[in-house]
Every structure is written in structure tokens, then in C-alpha cells.
C-alpha positions as a Markdown table, in Angstrom:
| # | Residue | x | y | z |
|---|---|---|---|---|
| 1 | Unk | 10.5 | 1.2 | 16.5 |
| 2 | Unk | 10.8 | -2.4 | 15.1 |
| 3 | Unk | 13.0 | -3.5 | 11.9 |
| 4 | Unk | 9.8 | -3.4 | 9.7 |
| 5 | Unk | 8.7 | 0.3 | 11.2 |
| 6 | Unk | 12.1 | 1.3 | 10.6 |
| 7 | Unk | 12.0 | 0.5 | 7.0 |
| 8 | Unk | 8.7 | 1.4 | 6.3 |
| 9 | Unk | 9.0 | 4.8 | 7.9 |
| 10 | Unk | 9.9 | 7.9 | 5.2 |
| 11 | Unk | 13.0 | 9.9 | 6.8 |
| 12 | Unk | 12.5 | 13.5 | 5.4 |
| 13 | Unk | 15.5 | 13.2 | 3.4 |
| 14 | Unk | 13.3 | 10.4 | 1.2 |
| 15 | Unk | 11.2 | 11.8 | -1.4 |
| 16 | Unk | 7.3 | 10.8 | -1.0 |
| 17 | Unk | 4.9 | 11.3 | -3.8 |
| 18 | Unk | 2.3 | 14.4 | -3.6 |
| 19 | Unk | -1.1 | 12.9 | -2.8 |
| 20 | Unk | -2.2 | 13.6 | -6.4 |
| 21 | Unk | 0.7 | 11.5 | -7.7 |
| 22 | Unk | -0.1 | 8.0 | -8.9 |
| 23 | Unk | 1.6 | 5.2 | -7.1 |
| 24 | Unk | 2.2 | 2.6 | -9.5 |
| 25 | Unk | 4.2 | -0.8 | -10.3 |
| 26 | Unk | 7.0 | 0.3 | -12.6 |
| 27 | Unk | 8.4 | -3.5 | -13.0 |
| 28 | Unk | 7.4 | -7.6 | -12.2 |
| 29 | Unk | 8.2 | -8.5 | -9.1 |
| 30 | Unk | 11.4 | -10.1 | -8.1 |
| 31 | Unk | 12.2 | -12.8 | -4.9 |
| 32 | Unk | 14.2 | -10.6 | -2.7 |
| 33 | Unk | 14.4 | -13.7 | 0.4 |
| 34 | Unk | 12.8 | -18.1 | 0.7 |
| 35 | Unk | 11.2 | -18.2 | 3.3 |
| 36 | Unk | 11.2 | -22.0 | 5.6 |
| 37 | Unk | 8.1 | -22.8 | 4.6 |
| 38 | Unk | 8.9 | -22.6 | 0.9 |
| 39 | Unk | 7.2 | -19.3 | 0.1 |
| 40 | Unk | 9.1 | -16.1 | -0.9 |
| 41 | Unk | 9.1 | -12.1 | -0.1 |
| 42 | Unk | 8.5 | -9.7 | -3.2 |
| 43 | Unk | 9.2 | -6.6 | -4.1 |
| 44 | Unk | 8.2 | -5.0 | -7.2 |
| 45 | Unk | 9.6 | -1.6 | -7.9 |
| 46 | Unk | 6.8 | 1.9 | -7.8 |
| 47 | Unk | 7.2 | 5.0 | -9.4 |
| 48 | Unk | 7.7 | 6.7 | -5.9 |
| 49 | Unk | 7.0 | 6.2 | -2.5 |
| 50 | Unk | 3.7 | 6.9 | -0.6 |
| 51 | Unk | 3.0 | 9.7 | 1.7 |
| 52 | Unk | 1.5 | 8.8 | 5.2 |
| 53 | Unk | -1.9 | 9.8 | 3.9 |
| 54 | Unk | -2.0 | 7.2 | 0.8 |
| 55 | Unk | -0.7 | 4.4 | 2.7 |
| 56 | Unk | -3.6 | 4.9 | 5.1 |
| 57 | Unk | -6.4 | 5.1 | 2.6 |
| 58 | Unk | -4.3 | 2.0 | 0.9 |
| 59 | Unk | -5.0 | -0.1 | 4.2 |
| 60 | Unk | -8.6 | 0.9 | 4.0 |
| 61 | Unk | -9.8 | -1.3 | 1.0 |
| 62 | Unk | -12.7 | -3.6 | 0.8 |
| 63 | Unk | -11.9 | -5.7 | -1.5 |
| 64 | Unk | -9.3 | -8.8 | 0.3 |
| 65 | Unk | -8.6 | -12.0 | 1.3 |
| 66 | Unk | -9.0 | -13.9 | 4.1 |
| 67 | Unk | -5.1 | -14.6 | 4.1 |
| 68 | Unk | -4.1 | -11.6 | 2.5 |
| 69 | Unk | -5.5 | -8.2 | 3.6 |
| 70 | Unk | -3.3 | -5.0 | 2.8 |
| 71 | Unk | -1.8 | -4.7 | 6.7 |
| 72 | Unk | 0.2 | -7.4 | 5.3 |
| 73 | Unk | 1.9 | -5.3 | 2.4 |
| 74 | Unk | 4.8 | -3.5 | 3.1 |
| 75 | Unk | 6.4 | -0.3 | 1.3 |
| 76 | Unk | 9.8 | 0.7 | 0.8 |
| 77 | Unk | 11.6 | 3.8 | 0.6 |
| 78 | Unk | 15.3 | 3.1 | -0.9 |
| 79 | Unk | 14.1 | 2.1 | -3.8 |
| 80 | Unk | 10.5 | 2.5 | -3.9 |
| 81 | Unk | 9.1 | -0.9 | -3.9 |
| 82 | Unk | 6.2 | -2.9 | -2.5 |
| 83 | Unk | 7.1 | -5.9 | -1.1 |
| 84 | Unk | 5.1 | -9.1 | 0.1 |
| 85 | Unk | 5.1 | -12.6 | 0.8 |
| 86 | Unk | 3.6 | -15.7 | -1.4 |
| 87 | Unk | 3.7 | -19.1 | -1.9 |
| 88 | Unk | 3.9 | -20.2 | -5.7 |
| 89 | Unk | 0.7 | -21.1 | -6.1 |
| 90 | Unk | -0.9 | -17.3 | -4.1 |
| 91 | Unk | 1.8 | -15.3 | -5.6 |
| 92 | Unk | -0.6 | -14.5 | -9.0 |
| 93 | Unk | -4.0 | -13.6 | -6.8 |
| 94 | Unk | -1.5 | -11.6 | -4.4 |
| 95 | Unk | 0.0 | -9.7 | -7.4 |
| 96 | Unk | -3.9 | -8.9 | -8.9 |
| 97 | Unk | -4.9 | -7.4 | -5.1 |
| 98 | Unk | -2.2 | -5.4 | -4.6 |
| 99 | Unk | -2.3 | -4.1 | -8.8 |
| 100 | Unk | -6.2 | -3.5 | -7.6 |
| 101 | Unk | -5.8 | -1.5 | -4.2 |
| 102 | Unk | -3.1 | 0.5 | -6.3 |
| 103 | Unk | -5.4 | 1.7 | -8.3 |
| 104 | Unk | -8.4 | 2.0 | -6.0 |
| 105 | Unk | -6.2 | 4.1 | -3.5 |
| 106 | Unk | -5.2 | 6.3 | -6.8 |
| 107 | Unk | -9.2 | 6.9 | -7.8 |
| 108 | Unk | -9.9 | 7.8 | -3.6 |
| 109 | Unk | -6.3 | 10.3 | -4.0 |
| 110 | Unk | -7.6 | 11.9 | -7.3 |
| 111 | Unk | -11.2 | 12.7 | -5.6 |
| 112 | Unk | -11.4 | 16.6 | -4.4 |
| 113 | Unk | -11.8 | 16.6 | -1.2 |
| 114 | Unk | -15.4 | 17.2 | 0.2 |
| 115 | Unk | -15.8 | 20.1 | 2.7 |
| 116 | Unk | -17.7 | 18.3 | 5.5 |
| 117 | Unk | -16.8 | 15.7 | 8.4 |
| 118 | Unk | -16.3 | 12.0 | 6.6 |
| 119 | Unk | -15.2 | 12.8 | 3.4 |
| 120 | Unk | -12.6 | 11.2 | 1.7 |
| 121 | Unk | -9.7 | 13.2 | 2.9 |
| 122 | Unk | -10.9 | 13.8 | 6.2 |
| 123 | Unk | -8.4 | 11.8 | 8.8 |
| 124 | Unk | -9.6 | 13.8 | 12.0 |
| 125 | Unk | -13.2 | 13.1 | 12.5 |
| 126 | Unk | -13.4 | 9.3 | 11.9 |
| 127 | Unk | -13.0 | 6.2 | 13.7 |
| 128 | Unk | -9.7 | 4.6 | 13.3 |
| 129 | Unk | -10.0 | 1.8 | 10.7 |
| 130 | Unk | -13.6 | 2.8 | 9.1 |
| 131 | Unk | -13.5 | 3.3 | 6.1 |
| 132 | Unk | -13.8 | 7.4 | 5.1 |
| 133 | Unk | -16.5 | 6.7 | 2.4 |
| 134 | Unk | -18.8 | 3.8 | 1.3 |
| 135 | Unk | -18.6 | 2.4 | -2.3 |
């Protein structure tokens, strides 16, 4: 496991959020580390942390940036936080994405499951990456 895996992954002993729960930004983002180039790392505190099964609908949005899609957006555990990297001048657009897959990931989590193959909560049956329905 690499250093981001490792504190990404949820040990057991960490409490995730039910899939019903709402994952949301509880405070502004704060610069937790400059970066070289004279950008920054994030992290802006959540409510709770994920389970594996909202991250992956979180990585499945549609709406992104070239520069900035949500593989680059990293949770935390210890506290629960979302943390990512801007420059001054991205660090406003970046905030807006990330407030907007939030809550997009929240509408896909509050959806009942459908009974079928390719419904919104069924991880089995699709391809890897696709999304599990259109919008």
C-alpha cells in the first residue's frame, strides 16, 4: 500500500458514514502543506468519513475539469476531511467541484436502490469506471 492508500484507507476501528448519511463540508478549507510550485494542499473538515461505496459513486461524476477530475481528491479518516491541491487563482473553481460532487454523490446515495442489473447501487454487474446511471 502507498502513503496515500494508507491514509485513505478506513481501518475498522474508524467510523464511516451509513450510505444514507450525507457527507458534507462542516468548515472552509485550511492550507495543511506549499507546495514548490507555489500552490497548496487543502483540507476542509466533513461531517464523517465515506464508506467504500460513496467514494466510488463520488469518483463517478460527470461534471469536471480537464485539470481537476475527482481521482484527484483525497479523503481522510482522522479527522474527516477532504483534502486537495490548488493554486491561488483554481483554488475557488476547485472548492465549487468538489461542494458539487458532494452533493451529487448525496442525491445518487439517497436514491432506493432499483432491483435490476445497472441501477444505482449495483457495483457487481458493471464495467469498472461507467457510470451506474445516465443523467
Amino acid at each position: 500500500m502507498t502513503g496515500d492508500e494508507e491514509r485513505n484507507h478506513a481501518p475498522e476501528q474508524w467510523e464511516e458514514a451509513p450510505l444514507s448519511s450525507r457527507i458534507q463540508r462542516t468548515g472552509p478549507p485550511v492550507k495543511i502543506r506549499l507546495l514548490g510550485d507555489g500552490g497548496a494542499i487543502y483540507q476542509a473538515p466533513l461531517n464523517a468519513g465515506p464508506n467504500r461505496l460513496w467514494r466510488s459513486l463520488f469518483l463517478e461524476q460527470t461534471e469536471y475539469k480537464l485539470d481537476f477530475v475527482p481521482s484527484l481528491v483525497r479523503f481522510t479518516y482522522q479527522p474527516p476531511a477532504v483534502n486537495f491541491e490548488a493554486q491561488e487563482w483554481q483554488f475557488k473553481d476547485r472548492l465549487r467541484l468538489i461542494d458539487a460532487w458532494l452533493e451529487a454523490t448525496n442525491r445518487r446515495c439517497a436514491r432506493p436502490p432499483s432491483r435490476g442489473p445497472g441501477g444505482p447501487l449495483d457495483t457487481e454487474s458493471r464495467e469498472p469506471g461507467r457510470p451506474a446511471d445516465p443523467e
